[in-house]
Backbone bond lengths (Angstrom), bond angles and torsions (degrees), N, CA, C in turn:
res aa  C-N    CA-C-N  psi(-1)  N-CA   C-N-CA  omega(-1)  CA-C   N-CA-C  phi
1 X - - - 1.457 - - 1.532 108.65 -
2 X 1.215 112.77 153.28 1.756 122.76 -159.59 2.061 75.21 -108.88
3 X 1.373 89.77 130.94 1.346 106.96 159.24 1.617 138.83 -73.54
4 X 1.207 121.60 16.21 1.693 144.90 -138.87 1.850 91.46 -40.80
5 X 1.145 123.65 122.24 1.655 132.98 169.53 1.288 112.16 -115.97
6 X 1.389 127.89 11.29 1.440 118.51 172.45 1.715 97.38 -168.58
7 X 1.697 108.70 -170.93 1.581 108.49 -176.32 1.787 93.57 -162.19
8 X 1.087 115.40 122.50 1.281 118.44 156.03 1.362 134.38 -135.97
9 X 1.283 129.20 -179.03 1.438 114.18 -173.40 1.322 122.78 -149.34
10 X 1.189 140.12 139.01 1.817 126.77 -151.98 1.593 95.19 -131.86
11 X 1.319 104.07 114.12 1.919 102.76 160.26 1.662 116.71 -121.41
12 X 1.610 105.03 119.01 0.891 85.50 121.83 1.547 152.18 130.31
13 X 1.389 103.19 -72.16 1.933 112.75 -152.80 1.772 107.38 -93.13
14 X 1.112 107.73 144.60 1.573 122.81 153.58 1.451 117.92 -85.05
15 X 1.224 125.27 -20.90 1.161 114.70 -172.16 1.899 101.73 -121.30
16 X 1.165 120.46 76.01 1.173 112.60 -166.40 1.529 128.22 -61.69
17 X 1.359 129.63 -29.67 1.474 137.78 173.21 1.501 88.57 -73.28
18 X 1.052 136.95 -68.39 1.280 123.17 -148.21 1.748 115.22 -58.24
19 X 1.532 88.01 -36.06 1.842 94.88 -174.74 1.530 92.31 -57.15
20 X 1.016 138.04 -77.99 1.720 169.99 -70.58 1.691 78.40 -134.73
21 X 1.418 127.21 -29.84 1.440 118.15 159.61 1.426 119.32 -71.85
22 X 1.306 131.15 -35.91 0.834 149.76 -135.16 1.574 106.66 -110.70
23 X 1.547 114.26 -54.30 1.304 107.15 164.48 1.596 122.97 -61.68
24 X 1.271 99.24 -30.31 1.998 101.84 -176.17 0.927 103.28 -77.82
25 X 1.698 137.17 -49.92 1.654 121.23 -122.38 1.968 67.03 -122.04
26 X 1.089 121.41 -62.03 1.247 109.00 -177.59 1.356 141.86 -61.15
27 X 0.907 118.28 -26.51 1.864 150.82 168.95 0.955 101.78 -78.66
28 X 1.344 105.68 -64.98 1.593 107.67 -174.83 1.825 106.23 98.57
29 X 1.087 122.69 41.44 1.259 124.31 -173.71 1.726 105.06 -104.49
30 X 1.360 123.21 151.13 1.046 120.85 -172.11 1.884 117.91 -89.03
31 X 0.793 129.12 154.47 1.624 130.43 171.24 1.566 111.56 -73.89
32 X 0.888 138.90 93.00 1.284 157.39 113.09 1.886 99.99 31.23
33 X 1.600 113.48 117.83 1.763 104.83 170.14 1.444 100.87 -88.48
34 X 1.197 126.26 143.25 1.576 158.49 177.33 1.548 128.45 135.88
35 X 0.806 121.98 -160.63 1.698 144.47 159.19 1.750 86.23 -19.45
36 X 1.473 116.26 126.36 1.343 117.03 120.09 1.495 113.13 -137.61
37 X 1.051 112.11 149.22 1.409 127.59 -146.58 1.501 101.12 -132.77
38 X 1.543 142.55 142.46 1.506 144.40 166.50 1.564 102.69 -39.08
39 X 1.364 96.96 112.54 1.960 91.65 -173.09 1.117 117.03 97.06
40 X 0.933 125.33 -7.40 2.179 117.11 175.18 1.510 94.48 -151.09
41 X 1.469 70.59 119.90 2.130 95.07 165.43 1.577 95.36 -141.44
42 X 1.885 94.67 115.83 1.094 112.84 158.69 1.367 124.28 -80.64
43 X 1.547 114.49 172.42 1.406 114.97 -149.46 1.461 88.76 -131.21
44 X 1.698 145.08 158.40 0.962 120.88 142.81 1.590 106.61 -107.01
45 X 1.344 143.52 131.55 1.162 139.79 148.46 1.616 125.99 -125.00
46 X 1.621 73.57 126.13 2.002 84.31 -170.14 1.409 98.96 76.48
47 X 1.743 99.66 -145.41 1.735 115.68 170.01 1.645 103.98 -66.13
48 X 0.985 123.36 -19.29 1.604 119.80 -153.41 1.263 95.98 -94.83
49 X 1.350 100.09 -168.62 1.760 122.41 170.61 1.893 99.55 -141.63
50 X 1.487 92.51 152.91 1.602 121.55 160.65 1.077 120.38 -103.21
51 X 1.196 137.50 143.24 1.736 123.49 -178.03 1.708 110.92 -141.27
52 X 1.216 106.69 127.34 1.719 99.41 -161.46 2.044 84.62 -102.06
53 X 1.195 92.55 115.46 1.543 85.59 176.71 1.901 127.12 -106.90
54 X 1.394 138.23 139.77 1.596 97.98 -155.82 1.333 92.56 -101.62
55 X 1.503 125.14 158.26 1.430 123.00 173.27 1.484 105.64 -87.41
56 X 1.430 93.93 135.66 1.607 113.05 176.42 1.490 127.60 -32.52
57 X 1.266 116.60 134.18 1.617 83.49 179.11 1.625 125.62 -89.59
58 X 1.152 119.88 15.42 1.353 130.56 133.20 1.148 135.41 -17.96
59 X 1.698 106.56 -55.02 1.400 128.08 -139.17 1.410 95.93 -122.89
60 X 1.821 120.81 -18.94 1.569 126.07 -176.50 1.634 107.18 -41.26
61 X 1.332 112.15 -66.90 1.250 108.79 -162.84 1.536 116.18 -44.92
62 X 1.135 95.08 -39.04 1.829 97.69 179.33 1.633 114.11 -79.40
63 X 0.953 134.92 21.79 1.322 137.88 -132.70 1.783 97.76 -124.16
64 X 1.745 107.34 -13.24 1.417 103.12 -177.02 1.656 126.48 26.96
65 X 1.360 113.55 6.68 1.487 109.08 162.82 1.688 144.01 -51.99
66 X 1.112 123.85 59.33 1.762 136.87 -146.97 1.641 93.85 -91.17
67 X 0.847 104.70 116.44 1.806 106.80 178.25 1.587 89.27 -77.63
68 X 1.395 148.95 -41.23 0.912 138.05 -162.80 2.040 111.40 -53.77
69 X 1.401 104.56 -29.85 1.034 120.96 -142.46 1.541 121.28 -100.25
70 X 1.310 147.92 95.59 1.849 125.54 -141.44 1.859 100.88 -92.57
71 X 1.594 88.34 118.28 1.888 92.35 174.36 1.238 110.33 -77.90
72 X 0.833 116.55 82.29 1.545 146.63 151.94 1.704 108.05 -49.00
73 X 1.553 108.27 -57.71 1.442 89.67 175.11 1.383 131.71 -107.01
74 X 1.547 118.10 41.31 0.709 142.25 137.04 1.572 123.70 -25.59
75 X 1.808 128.89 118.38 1.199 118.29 -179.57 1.408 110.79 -78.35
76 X 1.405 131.13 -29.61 1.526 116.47 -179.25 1.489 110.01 -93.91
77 X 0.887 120.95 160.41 1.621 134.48 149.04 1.385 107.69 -135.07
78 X 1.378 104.79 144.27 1.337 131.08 -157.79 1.963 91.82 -104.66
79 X 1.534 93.06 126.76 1.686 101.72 -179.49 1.276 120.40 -104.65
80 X 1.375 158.23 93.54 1.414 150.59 -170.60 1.518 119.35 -110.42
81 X 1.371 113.21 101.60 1.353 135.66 -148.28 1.528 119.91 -78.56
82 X 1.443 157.11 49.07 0.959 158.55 -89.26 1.461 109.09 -118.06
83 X 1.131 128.01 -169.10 1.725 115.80 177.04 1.724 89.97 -124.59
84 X 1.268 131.50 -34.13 1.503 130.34 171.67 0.992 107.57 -120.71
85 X 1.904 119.14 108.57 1.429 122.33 141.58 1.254 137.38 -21.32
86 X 1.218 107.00 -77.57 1.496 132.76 -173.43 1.780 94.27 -67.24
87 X 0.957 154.50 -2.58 1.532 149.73 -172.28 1.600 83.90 -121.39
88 X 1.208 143.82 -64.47 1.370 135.31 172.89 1.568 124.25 -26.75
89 X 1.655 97.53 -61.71 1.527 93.41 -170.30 1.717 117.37 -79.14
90 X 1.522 102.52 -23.11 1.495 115.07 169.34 1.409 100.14 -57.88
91 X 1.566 152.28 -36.24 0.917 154.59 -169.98 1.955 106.94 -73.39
92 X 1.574 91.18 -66.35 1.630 94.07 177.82 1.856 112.61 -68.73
93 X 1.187 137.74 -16.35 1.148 128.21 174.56 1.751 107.78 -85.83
94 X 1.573 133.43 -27.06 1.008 152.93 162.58 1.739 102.57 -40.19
95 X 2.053 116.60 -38.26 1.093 103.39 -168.64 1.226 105.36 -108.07
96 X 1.507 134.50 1.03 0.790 142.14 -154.72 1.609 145.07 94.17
97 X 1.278 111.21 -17.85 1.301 142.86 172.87 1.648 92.16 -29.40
98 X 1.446 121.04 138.28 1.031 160.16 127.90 1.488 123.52 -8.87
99 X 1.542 142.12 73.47 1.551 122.15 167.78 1.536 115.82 -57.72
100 X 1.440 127.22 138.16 1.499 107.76 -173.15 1.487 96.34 -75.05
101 X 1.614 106.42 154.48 1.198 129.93 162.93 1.445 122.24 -31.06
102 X 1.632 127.82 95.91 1.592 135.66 178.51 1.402 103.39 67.73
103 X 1.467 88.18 48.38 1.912 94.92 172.39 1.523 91.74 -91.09
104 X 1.385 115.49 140.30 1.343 113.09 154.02 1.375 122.93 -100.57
105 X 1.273 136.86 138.50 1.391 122.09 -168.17 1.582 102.22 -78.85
106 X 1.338 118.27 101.64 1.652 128.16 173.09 1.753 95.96 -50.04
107 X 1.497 90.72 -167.35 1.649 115.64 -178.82 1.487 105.88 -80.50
108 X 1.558 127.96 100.24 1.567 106.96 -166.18 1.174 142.70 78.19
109 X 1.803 111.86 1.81 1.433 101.16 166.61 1.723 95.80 -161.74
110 X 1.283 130.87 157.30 0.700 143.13 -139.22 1.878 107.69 -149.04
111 X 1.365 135.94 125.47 1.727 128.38 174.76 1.275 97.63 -99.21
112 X 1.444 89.71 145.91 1.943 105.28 170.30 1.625 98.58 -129.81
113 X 1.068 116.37 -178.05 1.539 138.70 155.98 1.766 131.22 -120.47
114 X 1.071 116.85 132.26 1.379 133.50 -153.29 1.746 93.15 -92.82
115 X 1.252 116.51 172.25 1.823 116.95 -169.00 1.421 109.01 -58.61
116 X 1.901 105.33 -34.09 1.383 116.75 173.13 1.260 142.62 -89.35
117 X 1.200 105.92 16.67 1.752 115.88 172.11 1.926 88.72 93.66
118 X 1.232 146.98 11.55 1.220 119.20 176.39 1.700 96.97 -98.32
119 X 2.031 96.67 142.17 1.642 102.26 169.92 1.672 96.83 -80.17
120 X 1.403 96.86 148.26 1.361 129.64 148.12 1.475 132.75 -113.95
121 X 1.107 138.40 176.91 1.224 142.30 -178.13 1.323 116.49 -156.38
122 X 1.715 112.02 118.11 1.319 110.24 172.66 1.325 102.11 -86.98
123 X 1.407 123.31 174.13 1.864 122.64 -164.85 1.511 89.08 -155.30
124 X 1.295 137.74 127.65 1.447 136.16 113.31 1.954 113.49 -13.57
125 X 1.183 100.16 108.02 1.714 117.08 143.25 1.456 108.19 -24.86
């Protein structure tokens, strides 16, 4: 049996300042103590970490990252669990933030979109 003691999660970005604005100052997520390095800004949330990582520019062209565009089919979505809904989304609609496209607001959680077309989801605790 795998002992699992923590959980984190790495996306990601083409546009690295902008995300890395966007998750802190807009989200409101905190910076992570260790290593940051040109291209990785860790996140701390909760026990875990977030990690905004930038794609190489090698690798851009292939990188289909279109902020215009909502990744929808995207296999992950990223969940950030809050203690007030209603004080959350009043916050992200306050900045402008994005509801994703034919989101319905479920029981407790709510989809947005990030500068780059990825859904997220804030969630009620």
């Amino acid at each position: 049996m795998i002992n699992i003691v923590g959980q984190g999660s790495i996306l990601w970005v083409s546009d690295f300042t902008l995300m890395c604005e966007f998750y802190e100052n807009t989200l409101g997520l905190l910076p992570a103590l260790g290593d940051r390095v040109d291209g990785w800004m860790p996140f701390q949330v909760g026990s875990g970490t977030f990690a905004l990582h930038a794609i190489p520019a090698a690798y851009q062209d292939n990188a289909e990252l279109e902020g215009s565009s909502i990744r929808w089919d995207s296999p992950t979505k990223h969940v950030f669990y809050v203690s007030d809904l209603t004080a959350a989304m009043t916050h992200l609609n306050e900045r402008g933030v994005t509801r994703a496209p034919g989101d319905q607001l479920g029981e407790g959680y709510a989809d947005f979109v990030d500068p780059e077309g990825n859904v997220f989801q804030i969630a009620a605790i």
